[in-house]
C-alpha positions in Angstrom: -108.1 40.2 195.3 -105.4 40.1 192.5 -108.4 40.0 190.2 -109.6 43.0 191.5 -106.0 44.8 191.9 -105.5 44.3 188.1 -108.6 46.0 187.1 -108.2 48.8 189.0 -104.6 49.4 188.0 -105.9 49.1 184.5 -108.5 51.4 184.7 -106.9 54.1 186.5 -103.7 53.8 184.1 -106.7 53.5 180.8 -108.5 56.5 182.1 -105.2 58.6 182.8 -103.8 58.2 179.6 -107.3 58.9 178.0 -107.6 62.3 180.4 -103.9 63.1 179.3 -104.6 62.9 175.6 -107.8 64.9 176.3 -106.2 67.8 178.3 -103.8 68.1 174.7 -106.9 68.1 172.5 -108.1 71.3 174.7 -104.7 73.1 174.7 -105.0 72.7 170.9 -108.2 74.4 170.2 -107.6 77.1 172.6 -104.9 78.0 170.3 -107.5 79.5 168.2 -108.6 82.8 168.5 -112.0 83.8 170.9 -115.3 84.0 169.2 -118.3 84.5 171.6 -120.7 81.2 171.7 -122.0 81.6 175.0 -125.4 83.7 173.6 -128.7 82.4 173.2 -127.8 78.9 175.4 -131.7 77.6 175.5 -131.1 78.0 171.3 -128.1 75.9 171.6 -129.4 73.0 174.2 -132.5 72.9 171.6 -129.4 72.6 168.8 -127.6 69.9 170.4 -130.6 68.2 171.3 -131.9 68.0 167.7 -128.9 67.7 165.8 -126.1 65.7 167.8 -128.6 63.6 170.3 -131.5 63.2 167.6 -129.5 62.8 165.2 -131.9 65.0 162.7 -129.1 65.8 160.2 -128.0 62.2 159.9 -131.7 60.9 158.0 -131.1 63.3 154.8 -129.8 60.0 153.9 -132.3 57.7 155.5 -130.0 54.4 155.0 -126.5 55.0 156.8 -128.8 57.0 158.9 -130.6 54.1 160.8 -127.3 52.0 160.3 -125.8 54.7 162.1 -128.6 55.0 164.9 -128.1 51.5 165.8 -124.6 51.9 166.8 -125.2 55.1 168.1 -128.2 53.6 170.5 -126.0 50.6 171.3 -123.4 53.1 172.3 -125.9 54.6 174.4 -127.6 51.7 176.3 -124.8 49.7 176.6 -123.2 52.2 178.9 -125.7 50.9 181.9 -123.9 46.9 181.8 -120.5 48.5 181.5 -121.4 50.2 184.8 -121.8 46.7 186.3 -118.9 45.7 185.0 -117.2 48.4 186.7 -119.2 47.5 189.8 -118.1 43.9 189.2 -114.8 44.4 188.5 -113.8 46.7 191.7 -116.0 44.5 194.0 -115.3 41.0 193.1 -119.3 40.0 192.6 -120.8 38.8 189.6 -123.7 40.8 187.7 -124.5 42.6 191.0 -127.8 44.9 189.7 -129.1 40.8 188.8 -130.8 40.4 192.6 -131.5 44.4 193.2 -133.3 44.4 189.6 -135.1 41.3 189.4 -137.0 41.0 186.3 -136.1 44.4 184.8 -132.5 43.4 185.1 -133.4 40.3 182.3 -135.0 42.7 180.6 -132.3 45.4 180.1 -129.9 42.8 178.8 -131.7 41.6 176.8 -132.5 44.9 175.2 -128.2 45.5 174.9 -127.7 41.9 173.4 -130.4 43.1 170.8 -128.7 45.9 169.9 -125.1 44.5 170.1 -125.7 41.7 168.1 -127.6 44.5 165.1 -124.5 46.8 165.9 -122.6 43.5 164.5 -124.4 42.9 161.5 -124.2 46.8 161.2 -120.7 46.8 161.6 -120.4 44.6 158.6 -122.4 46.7 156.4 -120.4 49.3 157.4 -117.1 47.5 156.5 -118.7 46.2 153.0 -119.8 49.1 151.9 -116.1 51.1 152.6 -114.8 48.0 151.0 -116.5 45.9 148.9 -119.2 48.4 147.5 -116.7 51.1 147.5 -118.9 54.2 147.9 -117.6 57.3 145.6 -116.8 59.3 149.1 -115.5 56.7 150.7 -112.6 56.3 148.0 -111.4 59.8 147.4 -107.9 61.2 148.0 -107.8 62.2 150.8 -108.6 59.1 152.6 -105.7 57.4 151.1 -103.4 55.6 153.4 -104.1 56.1 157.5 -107.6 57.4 157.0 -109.4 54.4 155.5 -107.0 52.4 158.0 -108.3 54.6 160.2 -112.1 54.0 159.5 -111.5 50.1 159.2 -109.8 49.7 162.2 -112.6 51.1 164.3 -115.0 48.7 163.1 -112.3 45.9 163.5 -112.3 46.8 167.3 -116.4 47.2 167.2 -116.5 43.2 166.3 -113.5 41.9 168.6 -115.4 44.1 171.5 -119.2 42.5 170.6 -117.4 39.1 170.1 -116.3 39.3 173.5 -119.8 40.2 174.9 -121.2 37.5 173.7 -118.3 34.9 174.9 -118.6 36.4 178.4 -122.4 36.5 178.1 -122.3 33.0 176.2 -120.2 31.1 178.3 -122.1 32.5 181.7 -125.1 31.1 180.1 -123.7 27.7 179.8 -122.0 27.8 182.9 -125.8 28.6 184.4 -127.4 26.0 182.9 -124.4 23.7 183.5 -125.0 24.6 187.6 -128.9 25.1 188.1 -130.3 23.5 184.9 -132.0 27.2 184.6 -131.3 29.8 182.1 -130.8 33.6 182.3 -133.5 34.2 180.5 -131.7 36.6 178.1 -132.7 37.3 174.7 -129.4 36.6 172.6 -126.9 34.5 175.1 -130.0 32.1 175.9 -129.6 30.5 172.5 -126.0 31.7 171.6 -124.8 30.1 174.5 -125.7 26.4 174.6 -124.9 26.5 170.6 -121.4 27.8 171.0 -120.7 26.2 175.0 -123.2 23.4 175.1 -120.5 21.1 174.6 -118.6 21.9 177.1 -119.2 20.1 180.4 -116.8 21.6 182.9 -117.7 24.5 185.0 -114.3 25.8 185.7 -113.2 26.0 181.7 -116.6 27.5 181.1 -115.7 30.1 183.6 -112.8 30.5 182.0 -113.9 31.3 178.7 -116.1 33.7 180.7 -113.8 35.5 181.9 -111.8 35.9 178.7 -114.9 37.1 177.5 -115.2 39.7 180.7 -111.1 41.1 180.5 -111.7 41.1 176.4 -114.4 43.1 176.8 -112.9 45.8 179.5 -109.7 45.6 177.4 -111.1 46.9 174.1 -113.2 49.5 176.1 -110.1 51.0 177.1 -108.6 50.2 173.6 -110.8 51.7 172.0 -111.1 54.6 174.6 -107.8 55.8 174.0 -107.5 55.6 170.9 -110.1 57.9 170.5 -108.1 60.9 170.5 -106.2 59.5 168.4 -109.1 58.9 165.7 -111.2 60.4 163.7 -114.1 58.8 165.7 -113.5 61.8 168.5 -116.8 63.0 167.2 -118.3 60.2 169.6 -117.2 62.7 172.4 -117.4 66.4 170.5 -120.3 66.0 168.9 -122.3 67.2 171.7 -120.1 70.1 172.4 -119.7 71.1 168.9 -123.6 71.1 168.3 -123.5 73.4 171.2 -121.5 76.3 169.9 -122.9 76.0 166.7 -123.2 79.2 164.5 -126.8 80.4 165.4 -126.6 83.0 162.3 -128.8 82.6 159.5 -126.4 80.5 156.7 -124.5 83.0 154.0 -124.3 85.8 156.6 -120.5 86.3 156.6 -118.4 88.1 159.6 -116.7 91.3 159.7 -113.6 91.9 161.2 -114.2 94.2 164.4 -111.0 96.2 164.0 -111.9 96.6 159.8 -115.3 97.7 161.0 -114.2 100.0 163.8 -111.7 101.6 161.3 -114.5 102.2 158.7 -116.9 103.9 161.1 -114.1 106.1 162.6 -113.2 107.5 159.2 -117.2 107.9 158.4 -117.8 109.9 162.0 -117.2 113.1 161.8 -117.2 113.5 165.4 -114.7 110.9 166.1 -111.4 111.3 167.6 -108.1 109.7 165.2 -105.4 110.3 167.8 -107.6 108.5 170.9 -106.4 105.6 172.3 -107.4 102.2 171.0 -109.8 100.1 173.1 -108.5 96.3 173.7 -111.4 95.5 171.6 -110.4 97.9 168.7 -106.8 97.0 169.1 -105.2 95.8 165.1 -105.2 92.5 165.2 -101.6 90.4 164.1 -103.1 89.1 160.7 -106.2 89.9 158.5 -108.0 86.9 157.2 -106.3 83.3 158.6 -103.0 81.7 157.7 -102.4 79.3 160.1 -104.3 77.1 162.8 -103.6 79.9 165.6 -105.5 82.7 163.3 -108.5 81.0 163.3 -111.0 80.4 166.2 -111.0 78.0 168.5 -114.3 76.5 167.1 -113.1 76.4 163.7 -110.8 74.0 165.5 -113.2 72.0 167.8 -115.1 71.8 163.8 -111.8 70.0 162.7 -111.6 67.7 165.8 -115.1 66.8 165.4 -114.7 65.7 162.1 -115.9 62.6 161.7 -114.6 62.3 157.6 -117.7 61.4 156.5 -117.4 63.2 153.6 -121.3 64.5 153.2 -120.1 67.4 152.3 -117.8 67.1 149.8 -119.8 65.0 148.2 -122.3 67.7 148.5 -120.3 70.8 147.2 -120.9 71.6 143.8 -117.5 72.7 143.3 -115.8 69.3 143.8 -118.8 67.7 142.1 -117.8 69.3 139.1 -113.9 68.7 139.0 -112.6 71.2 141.3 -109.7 70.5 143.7 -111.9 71.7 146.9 -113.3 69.2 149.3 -114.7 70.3 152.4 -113.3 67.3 154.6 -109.8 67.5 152.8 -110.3 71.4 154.6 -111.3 69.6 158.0 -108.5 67.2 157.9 -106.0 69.6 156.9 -107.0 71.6 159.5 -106.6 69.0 162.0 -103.6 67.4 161.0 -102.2 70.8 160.7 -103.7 71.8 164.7 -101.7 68.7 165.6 -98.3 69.4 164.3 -98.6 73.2 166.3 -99.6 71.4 169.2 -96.9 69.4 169.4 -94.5 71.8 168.1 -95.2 74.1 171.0 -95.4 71.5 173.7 -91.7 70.2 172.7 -89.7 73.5 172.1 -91.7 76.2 173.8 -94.2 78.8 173.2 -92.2 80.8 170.8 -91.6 78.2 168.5 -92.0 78.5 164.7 -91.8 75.7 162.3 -91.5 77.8 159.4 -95.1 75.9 157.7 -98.5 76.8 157.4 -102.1 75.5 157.1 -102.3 78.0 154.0 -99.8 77.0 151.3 -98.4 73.6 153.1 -101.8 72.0 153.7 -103.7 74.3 151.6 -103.8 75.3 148.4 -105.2 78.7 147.0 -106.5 76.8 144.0 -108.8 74.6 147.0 -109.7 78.2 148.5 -111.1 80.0 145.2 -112.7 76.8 144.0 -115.6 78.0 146.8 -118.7 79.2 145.4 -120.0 79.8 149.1 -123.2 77.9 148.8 -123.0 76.9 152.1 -124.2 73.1 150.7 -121.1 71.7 153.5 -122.3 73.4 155.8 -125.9 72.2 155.4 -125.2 68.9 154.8 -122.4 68.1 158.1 -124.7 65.9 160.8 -122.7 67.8 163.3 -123.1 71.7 162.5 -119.5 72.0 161.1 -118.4 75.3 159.4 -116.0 74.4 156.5 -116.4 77.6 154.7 -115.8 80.2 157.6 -112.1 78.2 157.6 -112.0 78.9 153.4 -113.3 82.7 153.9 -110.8 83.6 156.9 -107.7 81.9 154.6 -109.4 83.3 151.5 -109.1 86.8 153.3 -105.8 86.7 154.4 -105.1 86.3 150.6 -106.8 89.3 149.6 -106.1 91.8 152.3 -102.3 90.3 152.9 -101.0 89.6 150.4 -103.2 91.0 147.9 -103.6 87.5 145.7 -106.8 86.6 144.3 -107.7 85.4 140.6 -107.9 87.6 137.7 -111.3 87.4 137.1 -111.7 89.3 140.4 -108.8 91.9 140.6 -111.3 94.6 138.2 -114.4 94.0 140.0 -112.4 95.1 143.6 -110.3 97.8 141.6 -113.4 99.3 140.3 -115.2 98.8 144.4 -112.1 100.5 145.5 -112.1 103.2 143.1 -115.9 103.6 142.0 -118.0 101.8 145.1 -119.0 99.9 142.7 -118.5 96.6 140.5 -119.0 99.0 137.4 -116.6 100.9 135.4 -118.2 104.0 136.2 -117.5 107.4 138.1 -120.2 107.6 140.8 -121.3 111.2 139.6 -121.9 109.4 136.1 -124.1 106.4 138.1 -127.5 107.5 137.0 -126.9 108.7 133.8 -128.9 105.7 132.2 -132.0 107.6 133.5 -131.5 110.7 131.6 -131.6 108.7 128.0 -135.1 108.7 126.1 
């Protein structure tokens, strides 16, 4: 009974926290403005099926991609024996689907000590190549300091978890043979077991390393639960719902402004009335173009949550692969770190409040924004569907029709727009004078 006390109060106080942290990830993005997503929904289920659940982006690079889709199917599957554990724990009874599945049961573990025991090896490579083979976009700037602590702790807490599954597994193994002189029958523990417990000729201390193995195991799922939200392994979670409300538009098609747009076509309608009263729709919005987190829309800020710093695309975007300052993640992680200071901000001293910073200028900088060339090679490359460059266009636009910065090379090309229509120093009525020379 105390047994089963303690694993209840630890899982309602792991899952609380978890739902807490959760609820302040939401009110964060909805500080973003509203952008319709909810169009075309059998598009988007085919999106998300493909993209997050398939993984299809993720094999343009064909080796992290199937070291990835081992931990990803491990992930997965192992969800079914963490189930019985939950069973188990809340109960009292030990591996309670064993009797109801019979010989399928055997078979099911087997299949997750498989893949836990690759997910270990792959957890390895993964650590190796952050840092012994030191992979070019794995040891950029940006990931200085908490984000490559970040990105090994993760993997740290992968090992300690599957180490634990295989003591709990292990030592039930021995403890089975020790009993019944008959084994489990499982794939992995069947072997691992008598290796690492064969020595040991007490029930009670094999069940006690057991049970280490058990609590370790339900510990670090709540560790590594909540600290989730904290990480930029969230994209474990948002993946699915980013994929979702992915931009269905065909890639370089930019957006316009509605109230810029509404303007334009009332001056061009003759018919239309100046003095009528604005629709909610048509209403001038606070701010052109993005300066902060709250001017941009709440899935530019699900993108940054999502991030998973991966860095495909930066190592992808011809700007920063010829010098530039711009890096697509650095945009993501600004973005996000940025999203979390509001958040907070507004949470301790009140809707009104004002820090006096900005994502544009204190995160930022203008020489990142004009560094874009647009390609859209980011956006192609992100195995989630993430949007770095509509974040780069809205801040890039708050430049231009703000405060009316942008880089020399462009101030005569929008002078002469502005004064000719054109990118040409010429008067329209002189346009198609080239046709009239012999």
């Amino acid at each position: 009974m105390n047994s089963i006390i303690a694993f209840a109060l630890l899982s309602i106080g792991g899952i609380s926290f978890f739902t807490w942290n959760v609820l302040k990830i939401r009110q964060n993005i909805l500080l973003g403005r509203e952008t319709n997503r909810s169009d075309n929904s059998g598009e988007r289920w085919r999106t998300m099926l493909l993209v997050a659940f398939g993984q299809k982006k993720m094999f343009s690079r064909p080796i992290a991609a199937l070291l990835h889709l081992v931990i990803y199917s491990a992930f997965l599957i192992t969800q079914i024996e963490l189930i019985e554990i939950f069973i188990d724990g809340l109960s009292g009874e030990h591996r309670v689907f064993e009797d109801a599945l019979g010989g399928f049961y055997t078979f099911l573990i087997s299949f997750i000590e498989i893949l836990s025991l690759l997910t270990f090896f792959v957890t390895i490579a993964f650590l190796a190549r952050r840092n012994l083979l030191k992979l070019p976009r794995f040891t950029m700037s940006e990931l200085r300091g908490w984000p490559m602590k970040d990105a090994n702790l993760i993997l740290i807490f992968e090992i300690i978890l599957l180490s634990c599954i295989f003591t709990m597994n292990g030592a039930d193994e021995a403890s089975h043979l020790l009993k019944s002189n008959e084994s489990y029958g499982f794939a992995v523990s069947q072997f691992l077991g008598p290796i690492l417990f064969g020595g040991i000729k007490s029930i009670d201390t094999l069940h006690v390393l057991e049970q280490i193995g058990w609590w370790g195991h339900i510990f670090m799922v709540f560790v590594f639960l909540n600290y989730l939200p904290y990480s930029k392994h969230l994209h474990i979670l948002l993946a699915f719902p980013n994929t979702y409300f992915s931009n269905l538009e065909n890639k370089g098609r930019f957006t316009n402004m509605e109230s810029v747009t509404n303007e334009v076509k009332l001056m061009l309608d003759p018919n239309a009335d100046p003095y009528a009263a604005p629709t909610a729709t048509s209403d001038a919005p606070q701010r052109f173009g993005a300066k902060d987190v709250t001017d941009l829309t709440w899935k530019n800020l699900m993108d940054a949550y999502s991030c998973t710093e991966c860095g495909r695309c930066t190592s992808s975007c011809p700007a920063n692969i010829t010098g530039k300052k711009l890096s697509p993640r650095k945009i993501m992680m600004d973005t996000r770190d940025r999203l979390v200071e509001v958040g907070e901000g507004l949470r301790k001293n009140g809707k009104d409040y004002q820090d006096g910073k900005s994502l544009l200028g204190d995160y930022i900088t203008e020489e990142e924004l004009w560094a874009c060339t647009s390609c859209n090679a980011c956006v192609q490359e992100c195995p989630i569907n993430i949007d770095p460059l509509s974040i780069i266009i809205d801040l890039r636009r708050y430049l231009v029709m703000e405060e009316s910065k942008m880089p020399t090379e462009l101030t005569g090309m929008l002078t002469n727009i502005e004064n000719n229509g054109a990118p040409w120093q010429f008067s329209p009525i002189d346009r198609l004078n080239w046709a009239n020379e012999e």
